[in-house]
C-alpha positions in Angstrom: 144.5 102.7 85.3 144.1 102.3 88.7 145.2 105.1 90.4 143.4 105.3 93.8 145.7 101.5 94.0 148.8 103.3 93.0 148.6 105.8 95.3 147.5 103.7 98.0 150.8 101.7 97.4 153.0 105.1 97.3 151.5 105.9 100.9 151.6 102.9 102.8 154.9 102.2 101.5 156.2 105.7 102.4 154.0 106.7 105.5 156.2 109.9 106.7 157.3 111.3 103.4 153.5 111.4 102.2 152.1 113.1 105.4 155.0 115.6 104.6 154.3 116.0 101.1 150.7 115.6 101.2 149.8 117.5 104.3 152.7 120.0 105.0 150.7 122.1 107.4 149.9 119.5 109.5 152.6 116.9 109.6 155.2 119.6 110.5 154.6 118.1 114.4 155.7 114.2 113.4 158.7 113.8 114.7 161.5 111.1 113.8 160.6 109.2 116.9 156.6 109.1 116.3 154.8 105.7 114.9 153.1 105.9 111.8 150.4 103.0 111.7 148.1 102.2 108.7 144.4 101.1 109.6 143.2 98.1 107.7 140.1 98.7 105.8 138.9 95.3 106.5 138.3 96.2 110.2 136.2 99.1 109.3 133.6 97.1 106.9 131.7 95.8 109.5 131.6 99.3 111.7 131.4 101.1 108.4 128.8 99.2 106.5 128.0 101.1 103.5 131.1 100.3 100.9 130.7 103.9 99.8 131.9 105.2 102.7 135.3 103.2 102.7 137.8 105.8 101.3 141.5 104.9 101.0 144.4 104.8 103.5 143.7 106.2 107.4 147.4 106.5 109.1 147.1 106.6 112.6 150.5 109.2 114.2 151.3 107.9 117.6 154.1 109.4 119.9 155.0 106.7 122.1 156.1 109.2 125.1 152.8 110.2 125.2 153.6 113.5 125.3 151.0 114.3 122.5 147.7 113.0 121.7 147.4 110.6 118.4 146.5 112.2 115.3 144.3 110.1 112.7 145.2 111.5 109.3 142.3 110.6 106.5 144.0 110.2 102.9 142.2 109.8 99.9 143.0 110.3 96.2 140.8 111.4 93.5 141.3 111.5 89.9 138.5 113.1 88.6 137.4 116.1 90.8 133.7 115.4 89.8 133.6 112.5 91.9 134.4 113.8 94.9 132.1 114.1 97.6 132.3 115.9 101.0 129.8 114.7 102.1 131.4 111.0 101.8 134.6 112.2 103.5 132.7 114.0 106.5 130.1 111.0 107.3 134.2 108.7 107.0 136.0 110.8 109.3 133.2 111.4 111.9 132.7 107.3 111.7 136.2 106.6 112.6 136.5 109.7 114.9 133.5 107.5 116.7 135.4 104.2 116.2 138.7 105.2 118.0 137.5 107.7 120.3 139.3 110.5 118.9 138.4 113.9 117.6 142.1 115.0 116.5 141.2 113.4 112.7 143.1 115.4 109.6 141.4 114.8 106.3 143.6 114.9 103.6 142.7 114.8 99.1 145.2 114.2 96.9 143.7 115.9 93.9 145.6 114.4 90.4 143.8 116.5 87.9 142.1 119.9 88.5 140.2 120.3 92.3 136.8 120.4 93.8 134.8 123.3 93.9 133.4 122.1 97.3 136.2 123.1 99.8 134.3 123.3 102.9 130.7 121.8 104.5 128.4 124.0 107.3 125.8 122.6 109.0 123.2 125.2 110.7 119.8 127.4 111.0 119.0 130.5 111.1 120.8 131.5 114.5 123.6 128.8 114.6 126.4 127.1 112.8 126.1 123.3 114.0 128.7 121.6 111.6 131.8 123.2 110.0 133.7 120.8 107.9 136.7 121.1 106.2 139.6 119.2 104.8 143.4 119.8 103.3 143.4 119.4 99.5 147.1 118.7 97.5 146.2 120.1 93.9 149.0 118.2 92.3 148.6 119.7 88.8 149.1 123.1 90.3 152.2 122.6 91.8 155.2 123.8 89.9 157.6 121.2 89.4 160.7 123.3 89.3 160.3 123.5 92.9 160.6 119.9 93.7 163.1 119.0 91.2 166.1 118.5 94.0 163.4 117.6 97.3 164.7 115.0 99.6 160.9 113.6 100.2 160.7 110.5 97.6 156.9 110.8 97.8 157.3 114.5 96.0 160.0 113.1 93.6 157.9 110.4 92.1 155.6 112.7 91.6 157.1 115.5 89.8 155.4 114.1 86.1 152.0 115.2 87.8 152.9 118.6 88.9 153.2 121.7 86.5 155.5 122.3 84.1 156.1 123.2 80.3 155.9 120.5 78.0 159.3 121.0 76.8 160.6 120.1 80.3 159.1 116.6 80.2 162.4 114.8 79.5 164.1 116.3 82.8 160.7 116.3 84.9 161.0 112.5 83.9 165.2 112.1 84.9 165.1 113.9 88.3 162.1 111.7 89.3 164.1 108.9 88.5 166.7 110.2 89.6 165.3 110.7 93.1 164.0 107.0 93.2 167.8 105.8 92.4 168.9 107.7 95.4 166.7 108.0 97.8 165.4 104.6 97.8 168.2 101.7 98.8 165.9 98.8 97.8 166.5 97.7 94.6 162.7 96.1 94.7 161.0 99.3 96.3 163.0 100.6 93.0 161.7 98.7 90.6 158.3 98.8 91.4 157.9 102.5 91.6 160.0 103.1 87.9 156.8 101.9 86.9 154.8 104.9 89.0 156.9 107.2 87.2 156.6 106.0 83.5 152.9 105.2 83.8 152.1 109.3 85.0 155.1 110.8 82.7 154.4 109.0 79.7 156.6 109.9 77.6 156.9 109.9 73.4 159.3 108.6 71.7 161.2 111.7 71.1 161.1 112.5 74.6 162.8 109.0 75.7 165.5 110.2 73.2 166.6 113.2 74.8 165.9 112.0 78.3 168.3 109.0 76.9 170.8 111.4 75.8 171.0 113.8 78.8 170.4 111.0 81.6 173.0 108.2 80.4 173.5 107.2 84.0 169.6 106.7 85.0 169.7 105.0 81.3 172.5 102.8 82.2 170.5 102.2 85.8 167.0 101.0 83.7 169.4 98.6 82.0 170.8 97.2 85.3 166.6 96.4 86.1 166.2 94.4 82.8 169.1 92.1 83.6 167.5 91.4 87.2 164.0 90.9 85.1 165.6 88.2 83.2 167.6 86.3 86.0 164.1 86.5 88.1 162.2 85.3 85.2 165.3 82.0 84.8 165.2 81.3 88.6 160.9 81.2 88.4 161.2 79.0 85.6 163.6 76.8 87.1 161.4 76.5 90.0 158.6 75.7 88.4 160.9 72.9 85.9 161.6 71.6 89.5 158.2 71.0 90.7 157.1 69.8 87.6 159.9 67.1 87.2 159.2 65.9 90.9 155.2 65.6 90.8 155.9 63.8 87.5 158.3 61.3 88.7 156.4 60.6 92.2 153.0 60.3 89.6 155.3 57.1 87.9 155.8 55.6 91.4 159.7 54.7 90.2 162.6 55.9 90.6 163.9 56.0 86.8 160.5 57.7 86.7 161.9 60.7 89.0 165.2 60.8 87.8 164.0 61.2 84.3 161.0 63.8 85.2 163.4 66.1 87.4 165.5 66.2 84.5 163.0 66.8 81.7 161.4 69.3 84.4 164.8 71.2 84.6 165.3 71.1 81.3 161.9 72.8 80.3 162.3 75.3 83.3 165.7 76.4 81.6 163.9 76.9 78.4 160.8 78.5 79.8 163.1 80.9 82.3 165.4 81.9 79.9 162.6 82.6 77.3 160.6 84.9 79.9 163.8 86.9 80.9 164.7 87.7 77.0 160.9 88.6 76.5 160.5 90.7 79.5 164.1 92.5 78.5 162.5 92.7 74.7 159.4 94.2 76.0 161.6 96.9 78.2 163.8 97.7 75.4 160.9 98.3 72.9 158.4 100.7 75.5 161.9 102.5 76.4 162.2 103.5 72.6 158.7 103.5 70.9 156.5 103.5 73.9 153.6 101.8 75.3 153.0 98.3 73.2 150.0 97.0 72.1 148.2 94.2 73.5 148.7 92.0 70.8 152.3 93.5 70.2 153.0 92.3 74.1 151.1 88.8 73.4 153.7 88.2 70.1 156.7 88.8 72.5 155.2 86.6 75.2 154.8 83.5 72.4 157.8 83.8 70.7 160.4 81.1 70.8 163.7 82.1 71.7 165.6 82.2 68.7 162.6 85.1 67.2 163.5 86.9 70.4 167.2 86.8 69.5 166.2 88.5 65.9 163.9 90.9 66.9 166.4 92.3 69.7 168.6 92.8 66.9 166.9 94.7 64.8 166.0 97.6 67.7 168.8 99.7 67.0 168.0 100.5 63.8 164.0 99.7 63.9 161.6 102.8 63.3 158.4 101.4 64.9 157.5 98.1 66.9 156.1 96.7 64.0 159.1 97.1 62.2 161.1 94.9 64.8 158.5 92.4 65.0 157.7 92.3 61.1 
């Protein structure tokens, strides 16, 4: 699992409500009217050099009345506290400090699991401190989720299945995440894509998608609403790609019977093929929703299957005990 990649999504997509999550103290200045601005990676390489030294997502706070000086906030996520070095981070934030002639730079680490034991650098001799360094840690698995459950920032929604709580919670941990993304977030993409964020860190069992199933019928009902638009995206990309087929066919046979009959064939197949993707990405939903994560080779069977299997198999998950049993 990529992690430092899903949390680089999370923050670039929602600039403001991870500086106010993430670094509290420091973000309490950014107002509504300030610009947060993302600072591509690519036009540090060159400046930067080593790739060690390229951490995750610098955000650049501007307030365009001027009436405060830019703030460079330094974000990085680590997911195993061993790794963490800060010495890395220093060297990174005194290289772009250099690089935008700044020295108002925040460093900020997202800690998933556990913390460093590391918490501050000092650089001196005998008679002098030369170097005192720093930074503002966000333990998430030392946060207790209880007090995030109703938040208003998305960021700390989605991730209430990292935070601390007891086990037995899980179920609702997992429905007022959810919850949250429904309706705090109007996009029904920017929805879609970060249901997955909150199933890949909550993980839940099979008897824990039960109750969450039983005591969240609206968020259920909601997940349902996503499968559908899975299936009409997967007929519209298979039409498409009927489409392009049928017309490099029929310009390959130089006649117009040629077209005619490749568009059609080409339609015909993208049909097929669209319809087939949308019943095995709904199959696929349906099964990890009861049972879990599938197997590589269980995913591979659902991906193959012609459409009249897929028909069979979705009939048998009401009653199925296992994944094996549906696709038996």
């Amino acid at each position: 699992m990529n992690h430092d990649q899903n949390f680089k999504n999370l923050i670039l997509d929602y600039p403001r409500q991870a500086l106010c999550f993430f670094a509290a103290e420091e973000a309490r200045g950014i107002a509504p009217t300030t610009r947060i601005l993302p600072i591509r990676q690519e036009q540090l390489q060159e400046r930067l050099g080593e790739r060690f030294r390229e951490l995750d997502v610098p955000l650049l706070v501007e307030w365009p009345d001027g009436r405060r000086e830019a703030v460079l906030f330094v974000v990085e996520e680590e997911s195993d506290p061993r790794r963490f070095s800060i010495h890395r981070l220093a060297h990174y934030c005194l290289d772009l400090a250099e690089l935008l002639d700044t020295t108002r730079v925040v460093p900020v680490v997202i800690f998933l699991r556990g913390t460093a034991t590391l918490r501050e650098l000092r650089l001196g001799g005998d008679r002098h401190q030369y170097l005192r360094f720093h930074y503002l840690a966000s333990e998430l698995a030392s946060l207790p989720a209880e007090s995030y459950l109703h938040s208003d920032n998305l960021v700390a929604r989605l991730n209430l299945p990292n935070m601390a709580y007891p086990a037995a919670r899980k179920p609702d941990i997992y429905g007022q995440a959810l919850r949250g993304l429904l309706t705090l977030e109007p996009d029904p993409e920017r929805q879609a894509k970060y249901v997955d964020f909150i199933d890949i860190y909550a993980a839940l069992d099979d008897n824990e998608h039960r109750v969450f199933q039983e005591r969240y019928p609206d968020e259920v009902q909601a997940m349902s609403a996503f499968a559908e638009r899975f299936t009409e995206r997967g007929l519209k990309q298979g039409l498409q790609q009927g489409l392009e087929q049928g017309k490099q066919q029929g310009l390959q046979q130089g006649l117009q019977q040629g077209l005619q009959q490749g568009l059609q064939q080409g339609m015909q197949q993208g049909l097929q093929q669209g319809l087939q993707q949308g019943e095995a990405a709904v199959l696929v939903r349906l099964l990890e929703r009861k049972f879990g994560v599938l197997t590589e080779a269980q995913r591979r069977r659902i991906e193959t299957a012609d459409a009249e299997t897929l028909l069979s198999w979705s009939e048998r998950i009401l009653t199925a005990q296992s994944p094996d049993e549906v696709l038996r």
